[in-house]
N, C-alpha and C positions, 0 to 999 in steps of 0.2 A: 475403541478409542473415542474422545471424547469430543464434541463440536470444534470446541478452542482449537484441540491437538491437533484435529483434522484439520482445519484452517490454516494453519500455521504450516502441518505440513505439505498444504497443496502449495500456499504461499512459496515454499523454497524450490519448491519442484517447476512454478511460474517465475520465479528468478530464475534460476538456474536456463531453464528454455531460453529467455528474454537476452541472458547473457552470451549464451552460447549461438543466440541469431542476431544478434549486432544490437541488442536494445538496450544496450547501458544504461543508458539516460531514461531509457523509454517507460520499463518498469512493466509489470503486467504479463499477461499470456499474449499480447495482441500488439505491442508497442502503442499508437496514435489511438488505440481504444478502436482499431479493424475488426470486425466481425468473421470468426472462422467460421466452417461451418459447425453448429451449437448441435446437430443433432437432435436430440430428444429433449432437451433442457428444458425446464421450466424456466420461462424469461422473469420471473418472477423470487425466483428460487436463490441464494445464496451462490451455489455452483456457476451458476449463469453469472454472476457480477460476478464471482473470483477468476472463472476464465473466460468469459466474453469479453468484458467491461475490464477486468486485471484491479487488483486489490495492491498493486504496491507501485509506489515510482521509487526511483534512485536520484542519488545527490551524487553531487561533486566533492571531493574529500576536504574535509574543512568547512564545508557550504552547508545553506541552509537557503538556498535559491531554489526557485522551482524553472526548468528551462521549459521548454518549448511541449516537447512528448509530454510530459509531466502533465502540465497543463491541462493536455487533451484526453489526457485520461482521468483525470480531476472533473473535469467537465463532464464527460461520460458520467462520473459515476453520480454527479449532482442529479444530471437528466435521470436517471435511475433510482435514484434515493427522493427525488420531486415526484414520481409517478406512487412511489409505495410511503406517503406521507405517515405509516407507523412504524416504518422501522429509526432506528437511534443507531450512532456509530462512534466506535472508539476509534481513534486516528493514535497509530504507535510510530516514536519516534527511535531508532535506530541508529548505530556506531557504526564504524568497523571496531576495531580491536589495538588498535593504536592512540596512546596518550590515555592520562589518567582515567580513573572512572569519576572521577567527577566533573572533568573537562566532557567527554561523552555523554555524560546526564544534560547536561547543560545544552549541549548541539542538538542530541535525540529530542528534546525540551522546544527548540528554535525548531527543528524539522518538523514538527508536528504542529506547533503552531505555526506555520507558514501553510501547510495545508490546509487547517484549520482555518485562515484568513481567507486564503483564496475560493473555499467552499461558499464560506457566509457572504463575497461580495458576489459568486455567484448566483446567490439566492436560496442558500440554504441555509435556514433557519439553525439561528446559534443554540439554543435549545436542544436541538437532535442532536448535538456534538459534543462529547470529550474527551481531553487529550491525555498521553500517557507517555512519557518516554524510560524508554529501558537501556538508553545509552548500547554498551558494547556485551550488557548482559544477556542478550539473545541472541546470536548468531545463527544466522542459516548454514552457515561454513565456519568452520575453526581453521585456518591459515596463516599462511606469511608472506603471499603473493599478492600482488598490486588486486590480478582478475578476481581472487577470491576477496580483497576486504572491498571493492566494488559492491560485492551481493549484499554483505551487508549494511552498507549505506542507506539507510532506507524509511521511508513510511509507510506503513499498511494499515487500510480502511478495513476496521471488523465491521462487519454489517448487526445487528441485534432486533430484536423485536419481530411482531406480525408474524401470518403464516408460511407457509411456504418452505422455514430454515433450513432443508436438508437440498 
């Protein structure tokens, strides 16, 4: 399986935990970006930011706000992405599966650039960043339940560059 793929599907498998321990909003393997214990990880590594640090937050349906949790995992990953100054990050913006697809191009569009924003005033360089939204074209879940288009509401930070990726 291929980096991406694997990314993507640890990515759902860090929704799915987050949703199922009360972190809606929170996003991530960790909620507020809490430290499990990592184990064997390389702090350095890819692995270590998808489930240390957590690679996705969630929105409010309709929204393109970042609340509180968000925030703090946004922040985590600035701290993170400031110490390894060669890696570069695509930041993906996310639907659920309700209303047009062009209406969801458009929010995944806002969601992504709202993390985006909040990166570069936290001091991370606009240069390491670009944005990409896939509206309702990606779904971590295919559904028709509130909990499930939850999941995917969402942003997730690909990390790229330097060594360490695996």
């Amino acid at each position: 399986m291929g980096l991406r793929k694997t990314g993507l599907a640890l990515a759902a498998v860090l929704a799915l935990g987050a949703c199922q321990n009360g972190g809606i909003f929170g996003g991530g393997a960790n909620g507020a970006g809490q430290t499990p214990s990592s184990g064997n990880i390389e702090e350095s590594s890819l692995a270590y930011f998808n489930t240390t640090i957590g690679d996705t937050v969630l929105f409010v349906v309709n929204e393109a706000t970042l609340g509180d949790a968000a925030k703090a995992i946004l922040d985590a990953q600035v701290a993170w992405l400031n110490q390894y100054p060669d890696r570069t990050i695509t930041i993906e913006g996310h639907a659920d599966e309700q209303g047009t697809r062009e209406y969801n191009l458009a929010l995944g569009a806002r969601r992504a650039a709202a993390v985006r924003n909040y990166m570069v005033s936290a001091g991370l360089l606009e240069t390491r960043l670009s944005i990409v939204s896939y509206g309702k074209e990606r779904p971590l879940a295919v559904c028709s339940t509130e909990a499930c288009w939850a999941k995917n509401r969402r942003s997730v930070t690909v990390v790229a560059g330097g060594i360490g990726n695996v």
